[in-house]
DRENPATI-903072 format. One record per residue (C-alpha): residue number from 1; residue in three letters; chain; x, y, z. Coordinates in steps of 0.02 Angstrom, whole numbers, plus 50000, padded with zeros to 5 digits. Layout:
REM DRENPATI-903072
num:residuo:cadena:xx:yy:zz
NUM:ALA:A:X:Y:Z .
...
REM end
This chain:
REM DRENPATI-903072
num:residuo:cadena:xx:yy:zz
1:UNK:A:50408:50473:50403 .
2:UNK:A:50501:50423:50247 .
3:UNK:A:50634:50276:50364 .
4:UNK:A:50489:50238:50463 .
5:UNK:A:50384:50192:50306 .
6:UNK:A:50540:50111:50226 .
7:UNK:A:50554:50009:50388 .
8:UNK:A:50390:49938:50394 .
9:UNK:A:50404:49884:50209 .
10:UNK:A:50577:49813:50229 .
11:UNK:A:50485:49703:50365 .
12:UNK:A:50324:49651:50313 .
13:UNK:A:50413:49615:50139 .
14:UNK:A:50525:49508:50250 .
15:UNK:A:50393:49402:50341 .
16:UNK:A:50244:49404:50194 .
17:UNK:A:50321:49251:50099 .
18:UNK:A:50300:49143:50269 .
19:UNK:A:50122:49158:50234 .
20:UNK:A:50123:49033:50092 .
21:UNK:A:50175:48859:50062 .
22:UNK:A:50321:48836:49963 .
23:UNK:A:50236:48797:49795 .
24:UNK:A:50138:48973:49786 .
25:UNK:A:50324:49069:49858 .
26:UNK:A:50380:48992:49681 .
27:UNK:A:50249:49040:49571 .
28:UNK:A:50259:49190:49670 .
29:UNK:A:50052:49205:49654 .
30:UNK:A:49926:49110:49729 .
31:UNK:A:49746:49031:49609 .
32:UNK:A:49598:49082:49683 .
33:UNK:A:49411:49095:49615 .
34:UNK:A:49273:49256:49600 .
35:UNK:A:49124:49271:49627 .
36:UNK:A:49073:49200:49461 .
37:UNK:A:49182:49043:49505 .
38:UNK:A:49316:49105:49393 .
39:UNK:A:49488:49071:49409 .
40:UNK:A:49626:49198:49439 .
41:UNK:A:49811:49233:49485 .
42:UNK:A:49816:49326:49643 .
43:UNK:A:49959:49425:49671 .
44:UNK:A:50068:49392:49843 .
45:UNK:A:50023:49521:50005 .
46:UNK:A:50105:49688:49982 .
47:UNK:A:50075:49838:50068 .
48:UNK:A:50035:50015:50024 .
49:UNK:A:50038:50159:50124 .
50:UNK:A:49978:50335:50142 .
51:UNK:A:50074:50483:50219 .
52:UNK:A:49973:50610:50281 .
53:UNK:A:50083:50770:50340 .
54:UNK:A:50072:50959:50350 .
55:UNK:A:50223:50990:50293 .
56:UNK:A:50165:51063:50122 .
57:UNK:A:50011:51129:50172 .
58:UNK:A:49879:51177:50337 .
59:UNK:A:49770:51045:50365 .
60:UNK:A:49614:51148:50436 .
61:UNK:A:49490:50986:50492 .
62:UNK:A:49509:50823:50541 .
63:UNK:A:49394:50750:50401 .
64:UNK:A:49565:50809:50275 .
65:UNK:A:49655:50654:50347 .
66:UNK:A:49542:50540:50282 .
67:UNK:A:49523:50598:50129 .
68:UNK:A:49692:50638:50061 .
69:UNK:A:49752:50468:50172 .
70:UNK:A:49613:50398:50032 .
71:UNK:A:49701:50486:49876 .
72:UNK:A:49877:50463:49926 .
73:UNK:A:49797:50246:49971 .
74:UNK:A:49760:50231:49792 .
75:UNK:A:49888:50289:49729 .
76:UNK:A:49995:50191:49825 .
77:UNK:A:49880:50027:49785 .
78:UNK:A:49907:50075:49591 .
79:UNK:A:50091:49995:49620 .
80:UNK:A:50106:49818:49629 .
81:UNK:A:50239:49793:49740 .
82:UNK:A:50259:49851:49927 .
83:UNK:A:50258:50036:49943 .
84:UNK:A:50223:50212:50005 .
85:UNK:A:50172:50375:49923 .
86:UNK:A:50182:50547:50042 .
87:UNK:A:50092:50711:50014 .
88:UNK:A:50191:50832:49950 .
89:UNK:A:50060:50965:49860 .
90:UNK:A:50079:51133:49920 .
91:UNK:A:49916:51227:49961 .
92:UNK:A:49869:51351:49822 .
93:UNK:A:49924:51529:49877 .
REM end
């Protein structure tokens, strides 16, 4: 899981700066308004990703997928740049 991940990072890291014009690539954030009409810097794409395995522990129902997939999404989103956090909690014995 751990080259795949790297993988799709190294790539989408690769291609994301094609998706703004030069000027923004430099700044290296784009301006953009809220709801309230105010204005902000927006960060450039990244991507974050959860890995969901049993290595570590059983998982016993589907509905566990989602949910640590959820925790492990935050986490991930928590770090501004491109990147990927994997389970690794062991079940309590």
């Amino acid at each position: 899981a751990d080259s795949i991940c790297e993988k799709i990072i190294r790539d989408f890291d690769k291609i994301s700066p094609s998706f703004y014009i030069q000027e923004d690539r430099k700044n290296g954030f784009i301006i953009g308004y809220d709801r309230q009409s105010k204005i902000h810097k927006i960060p450039m794409l990244s991507i974050s990703i959860g890995v969901v395995t049993n290595e570590m522990r059983d998982i016993t129902h589907v509905a566990q997928i989602g949910e640590i997939g959820a925790e492990l999404k935050k986490l991930a989103k928590n770090i501004e740049k491109s990147n990927y956090v994997k389970d690794k909690r062991q079940e309590k014995r």
